[in-house]
DRENDRENMAR-66323 format. One record per residue: residue number from 1; y, z negated, x negated of N, C-alpha, C, O in turn. Coordinates in Angstrom, 3 decimals. Atoms other than C-alpha are relative to their C-alpha. Layout:
# residues N
+-----+----------+----------+----------+----------+----------+----------+----------+----------+----------+----------+----------+----------+
! seq !      npy !      npz !      npx !     capy !     capz !     capx !      cpy !      cpz !      cpx !      opy !      opz !      opx !
+-----+----------+----------+----------+----------+----------+----------+----------+----------+----------+----------+----------+----------+
! NUM !        Y !        Z !        X !        Y !        Z !        X !        Y !        Z !        X !        Y !        Z !        X !
...
+-----+----------+----------+----------+----------+----------+----------+----------+----------+----------+----------+----------+----------+
//
This chain:
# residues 79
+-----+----------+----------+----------+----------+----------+----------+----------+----------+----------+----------+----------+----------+
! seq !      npy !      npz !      npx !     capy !     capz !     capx !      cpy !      cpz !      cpx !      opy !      opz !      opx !
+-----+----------+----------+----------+----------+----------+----------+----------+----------+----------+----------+----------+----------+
!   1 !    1.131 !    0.441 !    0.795 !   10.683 !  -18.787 !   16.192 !    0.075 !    0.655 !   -1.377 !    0.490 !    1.807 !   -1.499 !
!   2 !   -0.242 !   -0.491 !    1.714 !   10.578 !  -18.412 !   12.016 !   -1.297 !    0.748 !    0.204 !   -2.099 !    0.496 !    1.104 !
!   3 !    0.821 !   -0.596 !    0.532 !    8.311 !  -16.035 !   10.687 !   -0.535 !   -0.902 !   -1.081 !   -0.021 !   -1.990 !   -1.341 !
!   4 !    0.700 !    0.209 !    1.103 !    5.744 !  -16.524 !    7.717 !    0.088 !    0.855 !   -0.235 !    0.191 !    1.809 !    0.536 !
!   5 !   -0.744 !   -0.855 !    0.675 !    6.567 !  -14.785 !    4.849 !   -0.997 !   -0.464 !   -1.199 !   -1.070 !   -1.587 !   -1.696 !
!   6 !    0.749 !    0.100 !    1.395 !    4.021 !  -14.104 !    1.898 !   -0.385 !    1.419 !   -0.612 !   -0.823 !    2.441 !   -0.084 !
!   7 !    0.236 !   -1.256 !    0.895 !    3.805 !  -11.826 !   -1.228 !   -1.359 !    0.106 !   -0.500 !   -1.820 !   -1.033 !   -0.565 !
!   8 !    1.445 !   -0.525 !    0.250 !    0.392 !  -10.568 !   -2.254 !    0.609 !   -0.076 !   -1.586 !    1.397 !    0.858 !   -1.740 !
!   9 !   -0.210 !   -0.056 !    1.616 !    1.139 !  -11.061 !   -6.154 !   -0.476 !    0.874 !   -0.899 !    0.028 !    1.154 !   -1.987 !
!  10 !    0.408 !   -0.983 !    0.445 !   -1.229 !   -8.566 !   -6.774 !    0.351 !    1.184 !   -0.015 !   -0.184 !    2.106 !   -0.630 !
!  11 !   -0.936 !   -1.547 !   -0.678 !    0.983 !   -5.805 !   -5.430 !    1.507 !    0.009 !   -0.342 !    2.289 !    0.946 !   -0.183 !
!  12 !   -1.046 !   -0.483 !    0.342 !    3.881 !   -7.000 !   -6.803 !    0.380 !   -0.152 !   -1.066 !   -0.161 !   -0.918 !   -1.862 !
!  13 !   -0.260 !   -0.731 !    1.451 !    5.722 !   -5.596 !   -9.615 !    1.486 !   -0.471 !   -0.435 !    2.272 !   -0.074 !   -1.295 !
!  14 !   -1.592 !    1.073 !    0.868 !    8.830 !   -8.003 !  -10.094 !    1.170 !    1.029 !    0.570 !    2.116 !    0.729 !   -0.158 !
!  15 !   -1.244 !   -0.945 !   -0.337 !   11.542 !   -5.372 !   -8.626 !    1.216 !   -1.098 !    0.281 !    2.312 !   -0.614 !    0.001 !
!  16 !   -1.030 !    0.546 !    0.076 !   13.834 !   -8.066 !   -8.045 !    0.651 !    0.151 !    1.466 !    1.556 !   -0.621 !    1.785 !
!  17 !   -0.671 !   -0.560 !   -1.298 !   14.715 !   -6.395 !   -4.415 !    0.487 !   -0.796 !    0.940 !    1.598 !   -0.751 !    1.468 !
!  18 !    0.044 !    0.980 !   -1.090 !   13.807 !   -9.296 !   -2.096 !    0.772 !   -1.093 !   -0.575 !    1.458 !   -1.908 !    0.042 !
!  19 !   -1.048 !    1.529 !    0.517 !   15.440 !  -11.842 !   -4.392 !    1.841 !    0.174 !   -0.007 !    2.727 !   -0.679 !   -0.052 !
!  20 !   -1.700 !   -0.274 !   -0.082 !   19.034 !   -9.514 !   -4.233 !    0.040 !    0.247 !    1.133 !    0.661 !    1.287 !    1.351 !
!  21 !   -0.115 !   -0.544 !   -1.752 !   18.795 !   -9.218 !   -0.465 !   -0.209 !   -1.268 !    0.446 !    0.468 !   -1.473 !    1.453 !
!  22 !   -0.071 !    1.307 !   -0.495 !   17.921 !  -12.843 !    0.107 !    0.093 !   -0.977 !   -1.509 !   -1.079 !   -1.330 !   -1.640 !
!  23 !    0.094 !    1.255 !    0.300 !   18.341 !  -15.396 !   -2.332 !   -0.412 !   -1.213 !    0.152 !   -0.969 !   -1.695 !   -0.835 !
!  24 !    0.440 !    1.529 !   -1.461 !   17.543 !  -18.515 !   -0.187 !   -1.131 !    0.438 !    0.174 !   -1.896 !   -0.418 !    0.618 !
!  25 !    1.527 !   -0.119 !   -0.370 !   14.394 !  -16.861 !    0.177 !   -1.003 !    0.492 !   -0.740 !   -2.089 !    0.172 !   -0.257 !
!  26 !    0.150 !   -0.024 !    0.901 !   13.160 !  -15.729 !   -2.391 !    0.048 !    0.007 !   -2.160 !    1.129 !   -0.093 !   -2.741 !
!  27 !   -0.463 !    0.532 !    1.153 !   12.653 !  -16.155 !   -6.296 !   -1.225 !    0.727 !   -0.920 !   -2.422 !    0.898 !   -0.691 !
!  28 !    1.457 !   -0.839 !    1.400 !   10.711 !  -14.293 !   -9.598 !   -0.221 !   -1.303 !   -0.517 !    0.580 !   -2.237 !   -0.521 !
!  29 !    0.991 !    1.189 !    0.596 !    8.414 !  -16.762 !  -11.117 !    0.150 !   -0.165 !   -1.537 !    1.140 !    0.516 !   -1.803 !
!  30 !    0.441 !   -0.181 !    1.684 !    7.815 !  -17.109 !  -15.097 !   -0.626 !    1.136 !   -0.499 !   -0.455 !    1.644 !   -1.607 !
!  31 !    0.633 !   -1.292 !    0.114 !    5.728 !  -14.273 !  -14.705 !    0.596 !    1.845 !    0.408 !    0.180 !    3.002 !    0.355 !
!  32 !   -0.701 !   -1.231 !   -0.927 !    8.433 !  -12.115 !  -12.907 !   -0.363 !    0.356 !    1.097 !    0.181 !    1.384 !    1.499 !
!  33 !    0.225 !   -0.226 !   -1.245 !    6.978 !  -12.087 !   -9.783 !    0.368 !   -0.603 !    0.973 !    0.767 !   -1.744 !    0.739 !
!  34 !   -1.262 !    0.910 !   -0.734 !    8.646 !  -13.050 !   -6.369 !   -0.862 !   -0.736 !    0.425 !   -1.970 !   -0.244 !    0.641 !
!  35 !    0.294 !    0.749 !   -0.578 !    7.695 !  -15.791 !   -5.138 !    0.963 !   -0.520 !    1.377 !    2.178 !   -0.512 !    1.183 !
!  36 !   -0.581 !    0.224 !   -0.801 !    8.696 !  -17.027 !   -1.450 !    0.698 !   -1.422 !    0.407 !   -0.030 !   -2.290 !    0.888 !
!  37 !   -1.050 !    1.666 !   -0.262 !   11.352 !  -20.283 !   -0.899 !   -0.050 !   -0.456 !    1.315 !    0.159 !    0.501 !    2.061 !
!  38 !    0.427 !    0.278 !   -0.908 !   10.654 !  -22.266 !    2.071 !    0.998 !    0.718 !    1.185 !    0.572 !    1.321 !    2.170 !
!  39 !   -1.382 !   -0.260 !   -0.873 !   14.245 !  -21.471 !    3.840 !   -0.696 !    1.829 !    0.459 !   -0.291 !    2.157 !    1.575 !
!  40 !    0.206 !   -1.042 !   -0.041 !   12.386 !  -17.444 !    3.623 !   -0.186 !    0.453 !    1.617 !    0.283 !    1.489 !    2.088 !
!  41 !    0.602 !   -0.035 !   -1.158 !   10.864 !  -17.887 !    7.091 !    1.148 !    0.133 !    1.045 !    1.026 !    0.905 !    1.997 !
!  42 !   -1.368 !    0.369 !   -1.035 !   14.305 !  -18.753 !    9.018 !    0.824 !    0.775 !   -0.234 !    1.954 !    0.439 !    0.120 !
!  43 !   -0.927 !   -0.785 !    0.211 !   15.911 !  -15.865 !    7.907 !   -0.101 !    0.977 !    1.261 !   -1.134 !    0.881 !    1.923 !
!  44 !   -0.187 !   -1.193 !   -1.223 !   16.559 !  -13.152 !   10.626 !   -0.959 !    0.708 !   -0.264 !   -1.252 !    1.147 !   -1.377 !
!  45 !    0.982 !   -1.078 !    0.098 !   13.761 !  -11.114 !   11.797 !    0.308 !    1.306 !   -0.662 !   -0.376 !    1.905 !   -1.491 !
!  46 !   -0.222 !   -1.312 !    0.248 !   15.463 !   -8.161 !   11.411 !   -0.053 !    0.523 !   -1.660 !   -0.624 !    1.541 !   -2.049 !
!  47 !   -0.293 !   -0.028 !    0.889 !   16.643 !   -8.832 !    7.797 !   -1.109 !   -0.335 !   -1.061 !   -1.072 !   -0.206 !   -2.284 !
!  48 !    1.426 !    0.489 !    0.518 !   13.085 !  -10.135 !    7.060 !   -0.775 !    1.544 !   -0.381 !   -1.367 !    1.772 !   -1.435 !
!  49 !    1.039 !   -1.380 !   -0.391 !   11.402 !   -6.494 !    7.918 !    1.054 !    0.999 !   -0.810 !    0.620 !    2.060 !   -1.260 !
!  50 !   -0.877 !   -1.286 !    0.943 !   14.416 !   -4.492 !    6.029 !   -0.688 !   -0.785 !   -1.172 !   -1.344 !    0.029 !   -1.821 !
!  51 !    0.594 !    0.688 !    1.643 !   13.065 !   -6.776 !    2.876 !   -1.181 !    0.435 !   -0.109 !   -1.563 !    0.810 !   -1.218 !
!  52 !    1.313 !   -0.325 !    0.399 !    9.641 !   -5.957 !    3.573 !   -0.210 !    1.305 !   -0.282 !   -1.030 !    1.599 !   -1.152 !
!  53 !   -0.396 !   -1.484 !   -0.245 !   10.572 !   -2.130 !    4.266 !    0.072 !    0.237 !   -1.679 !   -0.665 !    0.892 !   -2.416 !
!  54 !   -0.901 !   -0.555 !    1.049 !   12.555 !   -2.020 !    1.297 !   -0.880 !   -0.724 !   -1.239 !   -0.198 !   -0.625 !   -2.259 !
!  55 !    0.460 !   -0.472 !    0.714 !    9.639 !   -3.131 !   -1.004 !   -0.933 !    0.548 !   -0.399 !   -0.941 !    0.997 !   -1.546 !
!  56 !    0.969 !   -0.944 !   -0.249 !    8.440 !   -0.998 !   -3.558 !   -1.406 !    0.473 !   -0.308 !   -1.868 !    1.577 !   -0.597 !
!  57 !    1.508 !    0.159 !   -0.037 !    4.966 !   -1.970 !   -3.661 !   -0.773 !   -0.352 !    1.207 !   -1.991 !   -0.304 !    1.382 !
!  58 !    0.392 !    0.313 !   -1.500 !    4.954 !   -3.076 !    0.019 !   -0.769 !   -1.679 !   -0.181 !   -1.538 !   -2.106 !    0.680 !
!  59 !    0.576 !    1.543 !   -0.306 !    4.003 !   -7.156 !   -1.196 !    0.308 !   -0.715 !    0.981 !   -0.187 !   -1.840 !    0.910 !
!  60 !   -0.185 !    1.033 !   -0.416 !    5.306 !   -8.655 !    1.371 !   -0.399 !    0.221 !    1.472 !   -0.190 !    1.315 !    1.997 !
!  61 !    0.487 !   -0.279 !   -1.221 !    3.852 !   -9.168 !    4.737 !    0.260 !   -1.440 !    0.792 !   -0.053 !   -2.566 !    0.407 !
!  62 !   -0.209 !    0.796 !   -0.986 !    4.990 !  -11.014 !    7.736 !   -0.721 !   -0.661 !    1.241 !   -1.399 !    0.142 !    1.882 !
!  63 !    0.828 !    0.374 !   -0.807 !    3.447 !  -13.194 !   10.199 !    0.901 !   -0.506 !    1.108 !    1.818 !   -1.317 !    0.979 !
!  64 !   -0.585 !    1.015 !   -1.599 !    4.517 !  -14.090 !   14.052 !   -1.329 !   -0.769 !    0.610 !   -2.181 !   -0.259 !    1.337 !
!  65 !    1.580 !    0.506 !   -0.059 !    1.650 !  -16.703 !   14.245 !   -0.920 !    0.354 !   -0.584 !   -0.875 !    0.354 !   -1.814 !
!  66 !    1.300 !   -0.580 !    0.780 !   -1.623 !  -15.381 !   13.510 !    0.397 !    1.557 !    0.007 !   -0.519 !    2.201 !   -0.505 !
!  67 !   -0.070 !   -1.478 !   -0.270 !    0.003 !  -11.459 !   14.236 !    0.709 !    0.341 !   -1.236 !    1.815 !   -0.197 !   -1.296 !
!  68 !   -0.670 !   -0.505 !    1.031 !    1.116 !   -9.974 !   11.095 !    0.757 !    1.468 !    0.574 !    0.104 !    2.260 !    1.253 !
!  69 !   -0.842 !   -0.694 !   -0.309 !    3.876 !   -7.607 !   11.692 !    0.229 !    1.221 !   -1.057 !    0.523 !    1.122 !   -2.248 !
!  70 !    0.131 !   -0.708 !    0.891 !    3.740 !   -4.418 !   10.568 !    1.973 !    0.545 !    0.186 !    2.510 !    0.782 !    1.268 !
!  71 !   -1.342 !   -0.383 !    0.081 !    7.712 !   -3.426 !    9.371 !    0.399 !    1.676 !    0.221 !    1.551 !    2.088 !    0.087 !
!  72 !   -0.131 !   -1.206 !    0.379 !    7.325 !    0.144 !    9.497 !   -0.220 !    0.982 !    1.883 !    0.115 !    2.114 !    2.233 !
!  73 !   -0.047 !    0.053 !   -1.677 !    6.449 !   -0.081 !   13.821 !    1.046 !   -0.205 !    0.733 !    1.801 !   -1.126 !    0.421 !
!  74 !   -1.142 !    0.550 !   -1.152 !    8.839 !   -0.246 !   16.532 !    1.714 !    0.478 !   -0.444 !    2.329 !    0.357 !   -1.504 !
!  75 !   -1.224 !   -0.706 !    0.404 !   12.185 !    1.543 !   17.086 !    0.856 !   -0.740 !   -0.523 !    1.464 !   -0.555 !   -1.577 !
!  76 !   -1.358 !    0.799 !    0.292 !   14.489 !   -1.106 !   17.203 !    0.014 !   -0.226 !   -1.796 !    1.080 !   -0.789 !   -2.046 !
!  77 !    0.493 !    0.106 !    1.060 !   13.322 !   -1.234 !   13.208 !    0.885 !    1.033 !   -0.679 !    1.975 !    0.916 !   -1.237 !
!  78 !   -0.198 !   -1.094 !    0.087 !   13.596 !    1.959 !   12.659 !    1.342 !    0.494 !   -1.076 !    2.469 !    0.088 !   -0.794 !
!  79 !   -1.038 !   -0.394 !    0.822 !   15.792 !    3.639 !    9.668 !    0.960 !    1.427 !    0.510 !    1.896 !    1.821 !   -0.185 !
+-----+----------+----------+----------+----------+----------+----------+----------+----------+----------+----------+----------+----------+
//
């Protein structure tokens, strides 16, 4: 099952992170901010939650259905 995948715009600060770690899934706007590409969702859980991990304003937050997934829980995660 894909995730949902959305940036809080208010939190983020254009780092560019999620757009050099996925491409296909994300994209900076006119404004420099990322915006999420539909393909974002079908990317690997795992590789989804290192993107969210890794940014550094923490915009991006994941959904399994209505359960938002916190990236920073659960070993298998784990850095």
């Amino acid at each position: 099952m894909s995730l949902t995948v959305k940036i809080n715009a208010e939190f983020c600060a254009g780092s560019g992170q999620c757009v050099a770690a996925a491409p296909r899934g994300f994209k900076l706007d006119a404004n420099d901010l990322a915006i999420v590409l539909e393909p974002a969702g079908s990317l690997p859980r795992d590789a989804l939650i290192r993107i969210a991990k890794a940014c550094p304003t923490l915009a991006i937050s994941l959904f399994d259905g209505d359960e938002e997934i916190d990236p920073f829980v659960g070993d298998e995660y784990s850095d």
